[in-house]
N, C-alpha and C positions, 0 to 999 in steps of 0.2 A: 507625189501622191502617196509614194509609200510611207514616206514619212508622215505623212499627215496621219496614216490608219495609225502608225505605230505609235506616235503621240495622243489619237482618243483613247489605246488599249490602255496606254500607259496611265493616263486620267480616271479609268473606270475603275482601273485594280484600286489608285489611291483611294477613290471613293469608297469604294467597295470595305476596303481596310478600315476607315474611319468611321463609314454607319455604324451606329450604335446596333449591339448584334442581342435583342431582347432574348430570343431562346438560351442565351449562354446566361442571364440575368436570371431567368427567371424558371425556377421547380415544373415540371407539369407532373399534378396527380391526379389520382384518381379518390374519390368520394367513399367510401364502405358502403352507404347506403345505396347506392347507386354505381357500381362499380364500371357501365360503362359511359356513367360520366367524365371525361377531363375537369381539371382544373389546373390554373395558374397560381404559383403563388410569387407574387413582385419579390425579390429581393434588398428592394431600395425601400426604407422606411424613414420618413423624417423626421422621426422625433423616437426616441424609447419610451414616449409617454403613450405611443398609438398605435395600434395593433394596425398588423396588417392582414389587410382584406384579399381570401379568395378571389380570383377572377374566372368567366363572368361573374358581375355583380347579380346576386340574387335578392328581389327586393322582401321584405319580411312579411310575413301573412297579413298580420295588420295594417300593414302600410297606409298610413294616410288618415288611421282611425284617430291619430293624436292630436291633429289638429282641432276635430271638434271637443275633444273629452278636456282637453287640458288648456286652462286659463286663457293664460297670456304667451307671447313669444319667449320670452326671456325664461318661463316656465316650459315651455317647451325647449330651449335649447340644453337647459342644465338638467333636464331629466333626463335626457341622453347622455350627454357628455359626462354629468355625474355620475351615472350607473357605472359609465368605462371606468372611473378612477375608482370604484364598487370593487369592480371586478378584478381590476390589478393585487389585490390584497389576496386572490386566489388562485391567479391567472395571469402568468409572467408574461408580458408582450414579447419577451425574449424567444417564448417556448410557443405559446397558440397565438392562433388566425381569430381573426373577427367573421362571423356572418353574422347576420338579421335573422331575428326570430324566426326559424322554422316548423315547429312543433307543435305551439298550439295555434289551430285555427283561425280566418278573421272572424266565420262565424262563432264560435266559442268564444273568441274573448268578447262580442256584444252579448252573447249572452250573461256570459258570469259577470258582467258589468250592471245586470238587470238587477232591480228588485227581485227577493220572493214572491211569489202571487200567492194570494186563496183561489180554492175552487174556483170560485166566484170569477176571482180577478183572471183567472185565464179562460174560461169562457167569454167573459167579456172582451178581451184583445185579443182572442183568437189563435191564442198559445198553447201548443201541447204538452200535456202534462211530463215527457222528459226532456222538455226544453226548460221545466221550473228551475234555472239549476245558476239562479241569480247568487249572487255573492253582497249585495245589499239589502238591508233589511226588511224587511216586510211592511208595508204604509198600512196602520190599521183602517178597519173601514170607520167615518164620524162626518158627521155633517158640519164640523170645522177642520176644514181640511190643514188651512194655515197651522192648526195646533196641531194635527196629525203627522206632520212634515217638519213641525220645529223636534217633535219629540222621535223620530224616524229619519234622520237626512240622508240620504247618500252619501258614505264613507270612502267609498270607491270610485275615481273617475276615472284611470284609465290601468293597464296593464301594459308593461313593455318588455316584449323576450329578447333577448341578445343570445346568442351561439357562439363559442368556443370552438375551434378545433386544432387537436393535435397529432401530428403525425404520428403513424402508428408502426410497429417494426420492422416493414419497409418503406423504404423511403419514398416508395411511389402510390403512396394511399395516405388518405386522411381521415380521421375519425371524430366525432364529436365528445370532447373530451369535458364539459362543461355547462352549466346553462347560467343564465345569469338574469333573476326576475326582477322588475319596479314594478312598485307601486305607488301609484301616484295617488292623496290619500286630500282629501279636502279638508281645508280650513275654516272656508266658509260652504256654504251649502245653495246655490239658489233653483230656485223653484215657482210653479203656477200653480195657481189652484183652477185655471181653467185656461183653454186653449187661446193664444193670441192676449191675454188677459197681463195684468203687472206683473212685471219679477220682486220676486221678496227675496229675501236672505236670511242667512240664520248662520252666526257664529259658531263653532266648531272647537271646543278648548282642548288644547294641546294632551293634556294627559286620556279625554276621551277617544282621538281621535287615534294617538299611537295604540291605544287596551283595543279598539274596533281593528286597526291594523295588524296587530300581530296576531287576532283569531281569523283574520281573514288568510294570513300569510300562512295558517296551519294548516286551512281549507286548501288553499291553492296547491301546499308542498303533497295534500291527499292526492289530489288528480292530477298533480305530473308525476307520482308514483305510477300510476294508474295507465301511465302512457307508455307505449312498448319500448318507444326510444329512449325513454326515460328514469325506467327501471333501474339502472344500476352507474349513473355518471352523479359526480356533486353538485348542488342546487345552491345556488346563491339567492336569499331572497330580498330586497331593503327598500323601507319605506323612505315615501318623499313628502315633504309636506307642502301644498301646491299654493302661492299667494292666492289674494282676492285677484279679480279682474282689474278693480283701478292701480293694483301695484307696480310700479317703475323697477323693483328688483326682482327677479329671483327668485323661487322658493328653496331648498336642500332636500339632501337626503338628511337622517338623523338617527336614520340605525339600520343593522343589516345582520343577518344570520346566515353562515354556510352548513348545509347538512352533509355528511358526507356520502357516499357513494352506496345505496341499495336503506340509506337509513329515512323513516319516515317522520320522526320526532324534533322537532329544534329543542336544543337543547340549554340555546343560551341566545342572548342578542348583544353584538359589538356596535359601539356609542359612535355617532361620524360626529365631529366637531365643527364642520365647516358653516359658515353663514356670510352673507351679506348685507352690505349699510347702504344706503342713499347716503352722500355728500351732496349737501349737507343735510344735515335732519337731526334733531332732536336726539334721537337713540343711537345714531354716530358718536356724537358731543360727549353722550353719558359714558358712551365705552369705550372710544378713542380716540378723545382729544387732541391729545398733538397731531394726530394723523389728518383731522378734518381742520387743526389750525393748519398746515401746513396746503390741504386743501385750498382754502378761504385765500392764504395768501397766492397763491397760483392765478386762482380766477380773480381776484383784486387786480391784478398784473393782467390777467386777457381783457378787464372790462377796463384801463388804463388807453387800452389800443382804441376800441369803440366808447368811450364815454357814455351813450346811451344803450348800449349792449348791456343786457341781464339776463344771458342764460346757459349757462355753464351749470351741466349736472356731473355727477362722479356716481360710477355702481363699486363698490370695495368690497372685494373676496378676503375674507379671511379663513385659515384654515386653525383653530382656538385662537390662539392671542396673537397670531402672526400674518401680518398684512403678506397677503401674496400678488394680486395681482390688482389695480384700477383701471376704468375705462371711462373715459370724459365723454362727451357729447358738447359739442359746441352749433348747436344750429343759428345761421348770421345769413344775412343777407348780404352779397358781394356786387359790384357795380361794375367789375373790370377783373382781368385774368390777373394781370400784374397788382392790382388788390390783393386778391385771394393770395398771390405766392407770399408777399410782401410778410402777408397774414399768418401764415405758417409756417413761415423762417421765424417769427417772433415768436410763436403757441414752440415750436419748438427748443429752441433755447430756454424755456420755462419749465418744461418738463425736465431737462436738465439742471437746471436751476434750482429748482424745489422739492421734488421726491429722490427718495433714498436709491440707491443702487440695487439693491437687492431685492424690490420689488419692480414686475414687470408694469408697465405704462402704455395704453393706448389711447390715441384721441381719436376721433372720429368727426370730421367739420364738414357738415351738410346746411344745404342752403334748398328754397325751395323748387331748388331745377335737379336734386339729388343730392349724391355726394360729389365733395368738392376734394377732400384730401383724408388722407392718415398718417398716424403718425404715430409708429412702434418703436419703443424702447426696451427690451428685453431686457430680464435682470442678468443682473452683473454685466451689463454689456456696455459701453462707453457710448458705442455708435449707433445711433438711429437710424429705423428707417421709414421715409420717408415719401410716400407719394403722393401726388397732385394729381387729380383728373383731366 
């Protein structure tokens, strides 16, 4: 018996020694704004490209407003994720933490996503006169409204805050060391001219849309002066320009200004070069040819497998002339488990096969019971990876 006790003791210590021991892992601080708040900060981050997040997670004020204001998915994901590659340009993932916008309100940001009103117009919806504090143009009043809306669109569709913070000279507080604003700015415009009635549209030309953005972005950098917490940290601001609804890619950012710390003026705007292509398409073909041949030849080689198979799309990031990363889509209908693997040992060796090393590769093979597999190839990396559902 006694040995038996001494042999569980002996069991618990080794356990005890191998749990992973999170408080030795990870900072506890405290917030400045809130000083008897704790917070976490992880020490494990995976990648240098991704800030690390405060714990608790705090969700952003707006939360959840982005879904309705902005396009498409794929517009929603790069408006986030693009802002953080924004923000790196001023803001070492080395040095600060991530949080979600704190600062400005979710009421404020629908509001300053408003139209102007007249007198008129906020009697009639019921708005008070210091809630006029729309950030899109004023719709004249005409009894062709269609023409009042083509010449008036809405510039602005959504706003997105992100927070910085960085440790302050002790080591056991954090401070907000940053902010970092989108805006997500329309391309196209649609609209009703009466409730439940058709949607129209109206084109949006790139040089109007950036001249309506960066007066907007002077408005904005006014009233986060204006804000107490925001008084004296530096402001990032950068515009996004959001596709149509029917678009399969992406929209970018294409330009971004930092103010510095207590100053109200921009003073200049730096150029973001990045953009994305459909493979295939037309305006791939015009700007990088060999990239959407070597495309063509990939999916030639997957629809070899399925002979009546035709549908292999590619999204290509480029950052100016330099392919950085693809993402396939292969949706197929599967008949058996040993199909599908059969299917993705082949889609894999082609990826291998045909794109270059230095650009990262993913596939993604859905069918219509979900997804079926993926299949990551990392640049410069030799070895894929691979998984099957």
């Amino acid at each position: 018996m006694r040995k038996l006790s001494l042999l569980a003791l002996v069991l618990v210590l080794l356990l005890s020694a191998c749990a992973p021991n999170f408080q030795k892992q990870d900072n506890v601080v405290k917030t400045e704004e809130k000083d008897e708040e704790k917070a976490i900060i992880p020490k494990y981050n995976i990648s240098d490209n991704y800030y690390r997040t405060i714990l608790p997670f705090v969700p952003g004020e707006a939360r959840g407003l982005i879904v309705s204001n902005v396009n498409t998915r794929y517009d929603i994901n790069e408006f986030e994720t693009g802002l953080m590659r924004i923000a790196q340009q001023s803001f070492d993932p080395k040095t600060y933490l991530f949080r979600e916008g704190q600062e400005i309100k979710r009421n404020t940001v629908r509001l300053w996503l408003n139209r102007k009103y007249t007198e008129q117009q906020l009697a009639e919806k019921g708005v008070k006169a210091e809630n006029n504090i729309g950030l899109n143009p004023l719709l004249q009043e005409s009894d062709d409204l269609k023409d009042s809306n083509n010449k008036s669109p809405i510039y602005l569709a959504h706003i997105l805050e992100h927070n910085y913070l960085i440790k302050g000279e002790n080591d056991d507080t954090v401070r907000l060391g940053g902010v970092v604003i989108g805006l997500a700015l329309n391309s196209v415009y649609y609209y009703q001219t009466v409730k439940d009635g058709p949607v129209y549209e109206t084109k949006i030309d790139f040089s109007t849309m950036e001249s309506e953005g960066k007066k907007i972005a002077q408005e904005v950098l006014n009233r986060l002066r204006a804000t107490k917490n925001l008084k004296d940290v530096p402001i990032t601001i950068a515009l996004f320009e959001q596709q149509s609804k029917s678009s399969v890619v992406p929209g970018t950012f294409f330009t971004y200004t930092t103010v510095d710390k207590g100053s109200s003026t921009i003073d200049g705007w730096e150029p973001v070069d990045e953009k994305y292509f459909l493979f295939p398409s037309t305006q791939a073909q015009e700007s990088h040819r060999d990239d959407v041949t070597a495309f063509l030849n990939f999916k030639q080689d997957v629809e070899k497998y399925f002979p009546n198979f035709n549908g292999v799309i590619g999204r290509a990031f480029y950052v100016g002339d330099q392919f950085q990363e693809l993402n396939i889509s292969i949706p197929i209908q599967f008949y058996g488990k040993s199909e599908a693997i059969g299917f993705v040992q082949y889609v894999t060796g082609l990826v291998l096969e045909h794109f270059p090393k230095y650009i990262s590769v993913s596939v993604s093979v859905t069918s219509v019971g979900g997804p079926e597999a993926l299949i990551v190839r990392k640049a410069n990396e030799t070895e894929p990876f691979v998984h099957i559902y």
